[in-house]
Structures are given as structure tokens and as C-alpha cells.
C-alpha positions, 0 to 999 in steps of 0.5 A: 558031536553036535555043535552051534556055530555063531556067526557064519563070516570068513571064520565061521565058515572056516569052522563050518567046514572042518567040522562037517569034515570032520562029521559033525553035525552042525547048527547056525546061530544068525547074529543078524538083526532079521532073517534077511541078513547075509541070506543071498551069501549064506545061499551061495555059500552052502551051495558051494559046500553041497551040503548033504544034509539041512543045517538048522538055522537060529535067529534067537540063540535061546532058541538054538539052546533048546531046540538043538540038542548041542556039546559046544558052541563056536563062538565066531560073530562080530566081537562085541558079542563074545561074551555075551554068547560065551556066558549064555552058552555056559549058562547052559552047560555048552563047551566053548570055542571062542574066536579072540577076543573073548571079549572088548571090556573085563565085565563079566569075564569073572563070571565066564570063568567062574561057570566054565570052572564049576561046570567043568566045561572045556573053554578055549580061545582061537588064537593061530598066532600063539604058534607062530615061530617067531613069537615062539622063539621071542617067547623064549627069553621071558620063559628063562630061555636062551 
């Protein structure tokens, strides 16, 4: 599968990992305002990942829609761009994996599910708290539980 990664901070990497792990391929959409951006860190960062094959790199997330022939998009920048990125990602067709928040205001969440829906893309929210023992079992009252 080939997947763009969003935003290559502490859960970007995370998910950089596994999926080249996993034997993925995987292109980096920069969020960064110039090419410059966490570019002596990303450096360090692949290095220590001996990385065995070039990564694609995007400074323009059309430019990675056209030019990087991708099934999903993980979504793992600053959180005001979620959505954003999330509906352009749609737009295209791409799967989505989105980091919370999807996003910081209800503007446009309308129109995300409404094109993950028609489209009938697969859209999920990373949350790893939702299967934490203890609010699994706070859960259960509300659920009709004991």
C-alpha cells in the first residue's frame, strides 16, 4: 500500500515506522512554511531509521495528490490542519487516518462525512485511550452494564 504521512512530529514518526515495517511505501507531506523547516531533525531522524529506500517528500499537499499515486492519508500535523487536509484528502478519494482531533471547530465536519460516505472511503480517528481499561469499564454503566 502507499500512504502519505502528514506531518512527520513524535506521531508521525510513529507511523512512519510502522508502516515502513510493515512494508509500506510511504511519502512525507512537510506542513512547514519552507523547505528549511525541522529539516536538520527529519535528517537525524531518517538516518537513524537507515532508511533503504528514498522517501518523496511534499512542501504542497496537492503536489503529493498528483504526484504520489497513494491509497491513504495519515493525518498527523498540528491540529488546526486537520480538517483541512482531511477533506482534501477526500476530495481526492484517499482513506483517511486522522490523529485527534479531527478537528478544532464543527465547520466542515458536515461535508467530511458526507464525502467519506459517498465516496465509501474508510475514515478512522486515532484515539489510544478509547481502549484503556479503566474507561472501558467506566463505559459499562452507560452501556446498560453492571
Amino acid at each position: 500500500m502507499h500512504c502519505s504521512l502528514c506531518g512527520i512530529g513524535s506521531i508521525g514518526q510513529r507511523h512512519y515506522k510502522n508502516l515502513r515495517a510493515l512494508g509500506h511505501e510511504v511519502a512525507i507531506f512537510r506542513s512547514g512554511k519552507s523547505t528549511e523547516y525541522n529539516t536538520a531533525f527529519l535528517e537525524k531522524f531518517f538516518t537513524g531509521q537507515a532508511k533503504s529506500k528514498p522517501v518523496q517528500e511534499f512542501n504542497d499537499f496537492n503536489d503529493a495528490l498528483a504526484q504520489f499515486k497513494h491509497d491513504s492519508v495519515f493525518v498527523t500535523n498540528p491540529n488546526a490542519e486537520h480538517l483541512s487536509l482531511s477533506l482534501q484528502a477526500a476530495r481526492a478519494g484517499k482513506h483517511l487516518f486522522i490523529e485527534k482531533p479531527v478537528a478544532t471547530t464543527l465547520d466542515g465536519i458536515d461535508e467530511l462525512q458526507e464525502l467519506v460516505t459517498r465516496k465509501k472511503l474508510v475514515a478512522m480517528v486515532g484515539y489510544n485511550l478509547r481502549l484503556h481499561p479503566l474507561l472501558k469499564k467506566m463505559k459499562e454503566p452507560l452501556d446498560g452494564g453492571d
